[in-house]
C-alpha positions in Angstrom: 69.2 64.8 -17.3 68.9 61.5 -16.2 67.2 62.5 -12.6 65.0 64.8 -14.5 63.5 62.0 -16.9 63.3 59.5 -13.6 60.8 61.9 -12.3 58.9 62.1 -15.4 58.6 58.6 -15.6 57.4 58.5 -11.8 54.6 61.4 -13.1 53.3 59.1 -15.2 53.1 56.1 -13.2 51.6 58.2 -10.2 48.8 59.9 -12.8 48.2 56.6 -14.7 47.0 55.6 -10.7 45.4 58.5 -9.6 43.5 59.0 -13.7 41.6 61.5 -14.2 40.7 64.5 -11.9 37.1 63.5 -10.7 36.9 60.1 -12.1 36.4 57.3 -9.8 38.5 54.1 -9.8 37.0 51.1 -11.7 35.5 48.7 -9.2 37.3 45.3 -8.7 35.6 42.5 -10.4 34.5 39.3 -8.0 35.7 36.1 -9.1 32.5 34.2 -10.9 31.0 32.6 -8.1 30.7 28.4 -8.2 27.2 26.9 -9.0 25.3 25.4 -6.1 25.6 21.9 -5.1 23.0 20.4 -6.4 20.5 19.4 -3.7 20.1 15.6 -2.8 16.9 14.1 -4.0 14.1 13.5 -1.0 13.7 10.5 0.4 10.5 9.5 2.2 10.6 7.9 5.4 10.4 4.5 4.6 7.1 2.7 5.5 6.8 0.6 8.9 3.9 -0.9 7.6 6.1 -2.2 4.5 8.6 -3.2 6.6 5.9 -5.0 9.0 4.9 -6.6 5.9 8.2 -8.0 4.3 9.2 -8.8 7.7 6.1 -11.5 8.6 6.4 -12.3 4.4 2.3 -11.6 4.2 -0.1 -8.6 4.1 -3.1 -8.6 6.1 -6.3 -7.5 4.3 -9.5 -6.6 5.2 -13.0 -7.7 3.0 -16.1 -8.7 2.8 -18.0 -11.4 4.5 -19.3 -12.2 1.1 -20.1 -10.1 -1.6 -20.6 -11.8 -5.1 -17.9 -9.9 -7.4 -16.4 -8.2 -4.8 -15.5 -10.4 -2.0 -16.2 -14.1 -1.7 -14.8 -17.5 -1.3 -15.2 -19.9 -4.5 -16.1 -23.5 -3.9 -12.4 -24.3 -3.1 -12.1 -21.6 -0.4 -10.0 -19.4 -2.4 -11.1 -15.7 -2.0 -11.7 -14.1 -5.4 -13.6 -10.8 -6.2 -13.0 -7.2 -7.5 -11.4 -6.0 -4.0 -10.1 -9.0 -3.2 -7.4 -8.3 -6.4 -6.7 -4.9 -5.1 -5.1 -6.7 -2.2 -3.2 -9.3 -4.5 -2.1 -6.7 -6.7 -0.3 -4.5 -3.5 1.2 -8.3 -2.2 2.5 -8.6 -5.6 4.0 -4.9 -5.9 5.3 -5.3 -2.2 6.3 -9.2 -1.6 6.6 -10.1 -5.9 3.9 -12.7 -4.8 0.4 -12.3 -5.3 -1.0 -15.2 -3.6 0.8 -13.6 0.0 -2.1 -12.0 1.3 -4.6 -13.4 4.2 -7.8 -12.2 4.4 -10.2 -11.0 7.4 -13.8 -10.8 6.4 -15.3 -7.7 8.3 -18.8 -6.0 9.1 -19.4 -3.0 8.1 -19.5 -1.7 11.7 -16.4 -2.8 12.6 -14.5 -2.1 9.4 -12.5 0.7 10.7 -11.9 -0.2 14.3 -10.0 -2.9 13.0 -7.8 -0.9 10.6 -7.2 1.8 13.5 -5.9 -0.8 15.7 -3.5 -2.1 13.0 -4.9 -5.8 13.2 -4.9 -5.5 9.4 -2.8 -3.9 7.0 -5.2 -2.7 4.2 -8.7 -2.2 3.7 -10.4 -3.3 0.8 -14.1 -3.6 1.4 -16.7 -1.6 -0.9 -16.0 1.7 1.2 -16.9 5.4 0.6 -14.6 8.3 0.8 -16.9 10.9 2.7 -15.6 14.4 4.0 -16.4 12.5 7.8 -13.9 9.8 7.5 -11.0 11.0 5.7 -10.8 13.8 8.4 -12.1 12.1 12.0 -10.9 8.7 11.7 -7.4 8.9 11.0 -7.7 7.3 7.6 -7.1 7.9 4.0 -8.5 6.3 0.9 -5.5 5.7 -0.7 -7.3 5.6 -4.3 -10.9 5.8 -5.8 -10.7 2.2 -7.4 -14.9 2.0 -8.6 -16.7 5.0 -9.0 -20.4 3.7 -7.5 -23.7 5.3 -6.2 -26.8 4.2 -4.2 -30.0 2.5 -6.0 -32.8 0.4 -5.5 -33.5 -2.5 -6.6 -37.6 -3.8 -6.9 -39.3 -6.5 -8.2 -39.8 -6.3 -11.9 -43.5 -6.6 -11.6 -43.8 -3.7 -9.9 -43.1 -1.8 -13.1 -41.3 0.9 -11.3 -39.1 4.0 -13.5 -38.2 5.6 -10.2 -37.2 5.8 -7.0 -39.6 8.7 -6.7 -42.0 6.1 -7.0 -41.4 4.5 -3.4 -43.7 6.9 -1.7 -45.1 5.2 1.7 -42.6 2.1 1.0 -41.0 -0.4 3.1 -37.1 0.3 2.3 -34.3 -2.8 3.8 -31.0 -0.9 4.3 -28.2 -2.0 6.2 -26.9 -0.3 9.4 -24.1 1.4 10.0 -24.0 2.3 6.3 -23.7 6.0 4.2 -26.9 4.5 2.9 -28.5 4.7 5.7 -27.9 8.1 6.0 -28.5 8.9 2.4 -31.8 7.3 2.1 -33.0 9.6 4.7 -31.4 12.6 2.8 -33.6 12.0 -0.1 -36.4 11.1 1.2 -36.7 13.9 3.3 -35.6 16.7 0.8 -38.6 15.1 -1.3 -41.5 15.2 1.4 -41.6 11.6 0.7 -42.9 9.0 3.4 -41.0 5.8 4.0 -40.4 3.0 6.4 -37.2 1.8 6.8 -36.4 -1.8 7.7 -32.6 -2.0 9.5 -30.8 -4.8 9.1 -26.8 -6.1 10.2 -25.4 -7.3 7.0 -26.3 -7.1 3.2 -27.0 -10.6 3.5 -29.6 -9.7 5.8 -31.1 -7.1 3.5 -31.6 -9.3 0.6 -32.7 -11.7 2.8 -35.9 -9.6 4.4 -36.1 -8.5 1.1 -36.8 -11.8 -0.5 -39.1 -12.8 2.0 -41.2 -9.7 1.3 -40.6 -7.8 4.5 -40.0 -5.3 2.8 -40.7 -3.3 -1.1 -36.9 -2.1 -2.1 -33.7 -3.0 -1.2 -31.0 -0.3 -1.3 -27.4 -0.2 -1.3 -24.7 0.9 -4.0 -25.6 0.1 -7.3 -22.8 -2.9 -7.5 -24.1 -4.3 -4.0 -27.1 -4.4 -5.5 -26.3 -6.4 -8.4 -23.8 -8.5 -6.4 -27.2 -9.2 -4.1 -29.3 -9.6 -7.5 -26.8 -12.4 -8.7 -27.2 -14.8 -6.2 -31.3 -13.8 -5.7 -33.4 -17.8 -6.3 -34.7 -15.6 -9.2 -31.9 -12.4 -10.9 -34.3 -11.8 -13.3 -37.5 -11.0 -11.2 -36.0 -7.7 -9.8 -34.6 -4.5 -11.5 -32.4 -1.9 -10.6 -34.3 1.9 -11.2 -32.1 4.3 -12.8 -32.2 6.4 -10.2 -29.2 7.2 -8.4 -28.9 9.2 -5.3 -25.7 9.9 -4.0 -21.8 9.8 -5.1 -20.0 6.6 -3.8 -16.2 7.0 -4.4 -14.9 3.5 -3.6 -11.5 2.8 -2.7 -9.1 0.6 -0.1 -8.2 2.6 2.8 -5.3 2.9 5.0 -3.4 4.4 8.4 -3.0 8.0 7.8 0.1 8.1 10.0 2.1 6.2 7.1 2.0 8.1 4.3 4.7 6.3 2.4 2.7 2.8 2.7 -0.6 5.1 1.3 2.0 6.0 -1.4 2.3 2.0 -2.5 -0.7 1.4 -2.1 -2.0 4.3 -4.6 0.6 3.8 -7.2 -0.4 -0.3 -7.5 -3.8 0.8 -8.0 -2.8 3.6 -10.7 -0.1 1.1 -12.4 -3.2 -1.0 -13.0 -4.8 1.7 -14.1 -1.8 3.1 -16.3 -1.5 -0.8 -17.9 -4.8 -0.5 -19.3 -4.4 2.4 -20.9 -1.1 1.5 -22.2 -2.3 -1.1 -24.1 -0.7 -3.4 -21.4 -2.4 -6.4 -20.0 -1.1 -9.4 -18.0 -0.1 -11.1 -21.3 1.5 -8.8 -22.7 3.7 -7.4 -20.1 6.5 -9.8 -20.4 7.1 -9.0 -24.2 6.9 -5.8 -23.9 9.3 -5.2 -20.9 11.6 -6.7 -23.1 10.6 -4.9 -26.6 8.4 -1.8 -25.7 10.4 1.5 -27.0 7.3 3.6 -25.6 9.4 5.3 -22.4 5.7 5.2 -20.4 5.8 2.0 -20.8 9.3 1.3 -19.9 9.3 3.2 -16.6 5.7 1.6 -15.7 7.3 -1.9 -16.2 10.3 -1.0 -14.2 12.9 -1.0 -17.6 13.8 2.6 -17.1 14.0 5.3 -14.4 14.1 2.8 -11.9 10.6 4.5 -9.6 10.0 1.6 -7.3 13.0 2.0 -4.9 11.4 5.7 -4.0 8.9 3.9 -2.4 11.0 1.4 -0.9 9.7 -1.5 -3.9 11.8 -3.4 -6.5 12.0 -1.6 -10.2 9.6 -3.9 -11.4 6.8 -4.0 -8.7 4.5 -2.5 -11.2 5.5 -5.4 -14.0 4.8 -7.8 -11.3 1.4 -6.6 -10.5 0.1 -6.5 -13.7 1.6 -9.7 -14.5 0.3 -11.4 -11.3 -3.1 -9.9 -10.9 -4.0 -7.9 -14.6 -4.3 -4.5 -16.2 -7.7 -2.8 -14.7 -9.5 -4.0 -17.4 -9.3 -7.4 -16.9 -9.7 -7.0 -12.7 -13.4 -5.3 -13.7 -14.1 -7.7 -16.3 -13.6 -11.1 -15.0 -15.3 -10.2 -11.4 -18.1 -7.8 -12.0 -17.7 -7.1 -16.0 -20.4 -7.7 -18.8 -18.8 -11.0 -18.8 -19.4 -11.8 -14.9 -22.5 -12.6 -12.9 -22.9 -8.8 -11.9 -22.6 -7.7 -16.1 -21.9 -4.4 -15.1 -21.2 -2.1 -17.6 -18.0 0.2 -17.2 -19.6 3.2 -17.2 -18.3 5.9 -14.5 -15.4 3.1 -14.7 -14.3 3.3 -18.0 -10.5 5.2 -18.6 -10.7 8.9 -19.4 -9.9 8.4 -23.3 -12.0 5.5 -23.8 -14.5 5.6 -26.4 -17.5 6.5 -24.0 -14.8 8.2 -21.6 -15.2 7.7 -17.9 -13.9 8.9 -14.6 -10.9 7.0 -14.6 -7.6 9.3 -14.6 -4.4 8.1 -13.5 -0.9 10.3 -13.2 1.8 9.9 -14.9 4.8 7.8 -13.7 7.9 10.4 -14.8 
């Protein structure tokens, strides 16, 4: 009895095994597998032009000779001008000291011979971004920081509306210029006759053209009122309306170091980002310390801690603006309403603003 209910027992087990006639067995289940490592965040190379720069404790930047509002030396030999802050505001964002910066004044014919060969660090020197030199020269415009575009300026008795106008005229232009090349363009596209009187330097040009040499000056539309400001009589000449070309202004830098284009950009967009934040060098220090606005907090270095991705302290933005000013107040106190130039905003004006402009910075997040 016993033996026969063993082997029953052992039936069961060895059907309960086999189951069913035709079924298949059930498929073993895989153990969940373990979620991926999360992958390390990127880190740029770090910059050997920063590193150049914190290591000799100055930056070396490029400028104008002398362009009122712009580029110039006050009566105490201090430089001072529009691009001249660009280059305090990068000193300030790199070294936490604005006034760390020594200037070269350079031609426009040497202007990027001199960057190539790395006798300065940063370019700031009322220059296009063409299709020509961003991709032959080994250069980058690290940021458009004044949208601009090429004038005329005549004597007001002349009674001129437009460049159109100029038929048969003497023209000064500078060599070694886009404006050069430009006045040409649209000339030429017009079956208009001119002459054109070549000069070295915008110093030269308004010079010539003061003496009477010849009938129009041209240049950008804030050379031109840079050249205007310091004329023996501003109000004698006008500016037409007519504008021929597209002159995206910016500093410009090495291409083969990306990360030091990097700083540079963001200083110029943290300017940027300040003015439309409400921010201003005023300001700044209460709100680093009261803002609850999280733009705000990561611009000024309170949260998120951006700078060390580019190799700067958390609050290389707060010392910019601090040091140098929001956007706003770099436009108005050097070629602003307010200044000898009293240019309007205009293209230069933030993309909200009442009268919107061109101005469009991203995010910091």
């Amino acid at each position: 009895m016993r033996k026969r209910l063993a082997a029953a027992v052992g039936s069961m087990f060895l059907l309960a095994g086999c189951g069913e006639v035709g079924q298949k067995a059930p498929t073993p289940v895989a153990p969940a597998a373990k979620p991926p490592a999360p992958t390390p965040a990127y880190k740029s190379k770090p910059s050997p032009t920063l590193a150049a720069v914190k290591a000799r404790g100055y930056m070396k930047c490029g400028v104008h000779s002398g362009l009122s509002g712009f580029a110039f030396r006050d009566d105490r030999g201090t430089w001072r001008g529009f691009d001249v802050d660009i280059c305090r505001a990068v000193a300030a964002a790199t070294l936490g000291d604005a006034r760390a910066v020594r200037y070269s004044p350079i031609t426009a014919q040497d202007r990027f011979s001199v960057l190539q060969s790395g006798e300065i660090d940063i370019l700031s020197r009322n220059t296009s971004w063409t299709f020509a030199r961003d991709a032959s020269l080994g250069l980058d415009v690290a940021a458009i920081t004044y949208f601009d575009g090429q004038g005329f300026m005549v004597p007001k008795v002349l009674a001129l509306s437009s460049a159109d106008e100029l038929t048969g005229a003497k023209i000064c232009v500078q060599a070694g210029t886009a404006s050069e090349a430009n006045l040409d363009d649209y000339f030429r596209a017009r079956g208009l006759k001119y002459t054109p009187v070549v000069v070295t330097s915008e110093a030269d040009a308004r010079n010539a053209y003061q003496a009477e040499k010849c009938d129009a000056f041209t240049a950008d539309v804030a050379a031109l009122a840079s050249a205007r400001s310091v004329m023996n009589s501003p109000s004698a000449h006008v500016i037409l309306p007519t504008v021929i070309s597209k002159e995206p202004l910016g500093p410009v830098v090495r291409q083969d170091d990306p990360a030091w284009t990097d700083i540079v950009r963001w200083t110029v967009y943290a300017l940027m980002l300040a003015e439309e934040y409400g921010i201003d060098s005023k300001s700044a220090p209460e709100a680093l310390k009261t803002s609850t606005d999280v733009r705000v907090r990561r611009l000024l270095g309170a949260q998120d801690a951006f700078g060390p991705m580019l190799g700067l302290s958390e609050d290389w933005a707060y010392q910019a603006i601090v040091q140098v000013g929001a956007y706003d107040e770099v436009f108005e106190r050097n070629v602003g309403p307010g200044s000898a130039l009293r240019l309007e905003r205009g293209h230069n004006a933030l993309w909200n603003a009442a009268q919107p402009g061109l101005l469009y910075a991203p995010p910091i997040r």
